[in-house]
N, C-alpha and C positions, 0 to 999 in steps of 0.2 A: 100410080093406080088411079087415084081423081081422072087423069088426064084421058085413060081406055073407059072407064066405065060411072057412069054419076054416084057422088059419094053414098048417094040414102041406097045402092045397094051393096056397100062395101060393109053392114052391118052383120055379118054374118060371122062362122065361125073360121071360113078362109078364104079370107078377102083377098090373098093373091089370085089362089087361082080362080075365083069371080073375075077378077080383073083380066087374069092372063087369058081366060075362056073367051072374052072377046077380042082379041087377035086374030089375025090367021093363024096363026100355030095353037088356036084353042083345044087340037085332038090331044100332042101326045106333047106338051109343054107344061100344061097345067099338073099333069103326072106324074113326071118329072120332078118338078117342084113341092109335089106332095109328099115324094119317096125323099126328097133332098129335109127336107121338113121334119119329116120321121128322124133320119138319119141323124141329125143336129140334136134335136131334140131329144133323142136315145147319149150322146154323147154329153150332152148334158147332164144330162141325171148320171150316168154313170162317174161324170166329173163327181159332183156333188158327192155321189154316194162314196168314192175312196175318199173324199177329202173329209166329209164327215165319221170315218171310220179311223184316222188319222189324227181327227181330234177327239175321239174316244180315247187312242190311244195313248197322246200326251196326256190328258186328263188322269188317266188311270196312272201314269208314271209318278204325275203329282199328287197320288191319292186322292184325288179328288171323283172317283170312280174307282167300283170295285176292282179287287189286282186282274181279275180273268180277261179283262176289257183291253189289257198290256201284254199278252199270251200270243208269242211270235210263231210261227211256224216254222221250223229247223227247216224245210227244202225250200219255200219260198219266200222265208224270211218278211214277214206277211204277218199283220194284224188280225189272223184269221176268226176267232173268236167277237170280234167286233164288225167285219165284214158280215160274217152270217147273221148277228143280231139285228145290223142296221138292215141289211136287206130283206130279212122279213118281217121287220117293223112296216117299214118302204110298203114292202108290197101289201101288207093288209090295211094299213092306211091309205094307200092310194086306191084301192079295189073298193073300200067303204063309204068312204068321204065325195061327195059330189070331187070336180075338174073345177069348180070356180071356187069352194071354199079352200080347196090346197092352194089353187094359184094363188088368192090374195094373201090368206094363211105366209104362204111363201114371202110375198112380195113385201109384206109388215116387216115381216123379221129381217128379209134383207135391208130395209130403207132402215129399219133403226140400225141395224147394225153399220151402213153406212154413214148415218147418223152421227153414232157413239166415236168411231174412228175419224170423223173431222174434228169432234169435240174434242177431243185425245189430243190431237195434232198440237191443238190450241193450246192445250196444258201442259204437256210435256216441253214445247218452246220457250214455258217461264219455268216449268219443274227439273228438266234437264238442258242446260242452256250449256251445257262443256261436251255435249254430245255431238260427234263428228258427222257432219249434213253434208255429204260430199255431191247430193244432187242438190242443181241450183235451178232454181224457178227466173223467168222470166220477170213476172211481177212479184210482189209479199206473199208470202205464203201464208200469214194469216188470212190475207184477204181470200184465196183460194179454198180454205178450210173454210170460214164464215158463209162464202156465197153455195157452197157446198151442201152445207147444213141447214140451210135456207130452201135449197132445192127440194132437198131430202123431207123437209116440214110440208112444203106444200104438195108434196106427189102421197104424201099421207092424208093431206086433207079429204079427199073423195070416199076414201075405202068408207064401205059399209060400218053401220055399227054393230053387226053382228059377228063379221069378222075380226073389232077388235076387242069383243067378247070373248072369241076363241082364244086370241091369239093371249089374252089375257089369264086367261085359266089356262093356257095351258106354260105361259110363263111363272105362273104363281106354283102349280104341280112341279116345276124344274128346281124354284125358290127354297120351296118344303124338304125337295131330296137332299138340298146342296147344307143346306140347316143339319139336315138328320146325320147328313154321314159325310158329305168333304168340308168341311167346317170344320170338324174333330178329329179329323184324321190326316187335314192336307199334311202336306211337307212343312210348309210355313209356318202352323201350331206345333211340329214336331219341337224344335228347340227350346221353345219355351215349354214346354210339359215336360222336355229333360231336365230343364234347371231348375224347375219346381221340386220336381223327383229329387233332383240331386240336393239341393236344397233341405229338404226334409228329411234325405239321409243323413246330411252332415250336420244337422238338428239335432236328429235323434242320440249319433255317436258323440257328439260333443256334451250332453245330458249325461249319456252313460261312460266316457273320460271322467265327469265331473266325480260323478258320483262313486267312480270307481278307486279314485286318488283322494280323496277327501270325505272319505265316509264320516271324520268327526263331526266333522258340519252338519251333515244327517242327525247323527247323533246328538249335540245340542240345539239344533233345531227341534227335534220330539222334544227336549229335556224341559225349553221352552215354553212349548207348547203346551208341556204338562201342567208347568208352573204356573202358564196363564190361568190353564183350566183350571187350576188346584185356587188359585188365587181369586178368581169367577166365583164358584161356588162358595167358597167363604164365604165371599161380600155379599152372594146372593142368602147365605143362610144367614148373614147379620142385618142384612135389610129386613129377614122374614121375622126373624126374634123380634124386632124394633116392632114391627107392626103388630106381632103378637102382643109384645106388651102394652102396646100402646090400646089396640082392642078392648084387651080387660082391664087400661086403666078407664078408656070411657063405658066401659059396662058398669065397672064399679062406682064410676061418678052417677050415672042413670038410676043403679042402686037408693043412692043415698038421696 
């Protein structure tokens, strides 16, 4: 594009076809290319959209998302339920929100998320090192994850700071949900909240075995306890006498 037209007018919103407009073929090339544009770009978003409907639906399998979000449709066996939510999420947020705060919006989330997955690479290498790597690299694959994430840092550096204001609040509002409800409910806390449960059962029934084989025990345990009591208040009414007497013997010394 430099090469048909000087860059200071490639600032626009489509520098192809700026570019391609100076050609001969500027009538019905640049057209062309606008309809090819569309077309990409519809197939894109529609990527996006089943694949974020798809990770609705793992989520909800792992409770980490309510169960309706996992609701298949019997004729096309189809995340239906999550389809329709994500697409008119999609579309009132796109229809609302200016074209440059979605796209950077977008582009934050993907760079971390590419981000997080070189970092992963890294860790998993020392955290699962018995796991089968059947594809082989050319060079270290650490090195490849490191330069990676390196990339990924600096194509973040430029983004506005209002964008990652947004992108901030609105990963804190995701934080909050995941707190509230896939926290307590995943799959993963399931088994420990069984063995708790179970736990407390087998607590409770070994209290009441005890108690139910050995009620003498009960029984001199009150018998006990009576004795204590019983043996308590003596000593407390023989401390009391003591001081009584002891009262009016300094009265009667004060007497005299």
């Amino acid at each position: 594009m430099v090469g048909l037209v000087p860059y200071q007018l490639l600032n626009v919103d489509d520098p192809l076809s700026t570019a391609l407009k100076a050609t001969p073929y500027g009538v019905w090339l640049p057209a062309l290319m606008d309809l090819g544009a569309i077309a990409s770009l519809t197939s894109v978003a529609l990527t996006a959209l089943l694949s974020q409907t798809r990770i609705f639906y793992a989520m909800a399998k792992d409770n980490l998302l309510p169960s309706f979000f996992a609701k298949i449709q019997s004729r096309t066996e189809t995340p239906w339920v999550s389809t329709i939510i994500s697409g008119i999420f999609c579309a009132v947020f796109s229809g609302i929100c200016p074209v440059d705060i979605v796209g950077q919006t977008s582009s934050v989330s993907a760079l971390l998320l590419y981000f997080f997955v070189h970092i992963e690479v890294l860790v998993m290498r020392y955290t699962h090192k018995d796991l089968q790597r059947p594809f082989q690299t050319v060079v270290d694959p650490n090195l490849i994850a490191v330069v990676g994430a390196i990339l990924c840092i600096l194509l973040l550096i430029p983004i506005e700071r209002q964008t990652w204001i947004q992108f901030l609040v609105w990963t804190g509002a995701g934080q909050i949900f995941y707190f509230c409800f896939g926290f307590w409910y995943s799959k993963r806390r399931q088994p420990q909240r069984i063995d708790s449960i179970n736990s407390a059962v087998e607590l409770v029934s070994t209290i009441g075995f005890a108690l139910a084989n050995h009620p003498q025990n009960e029984i001199k345990l009150n018998s006990n306890n009576n004795a204590n009591s019983e043996s308590e208040s003596d000593s407390n009414n023989e401390a009391s006498d003591d001081i009584i007497d002891n009262t009016i013997d300094d009265t009667t010394i004060m007497r005299f």
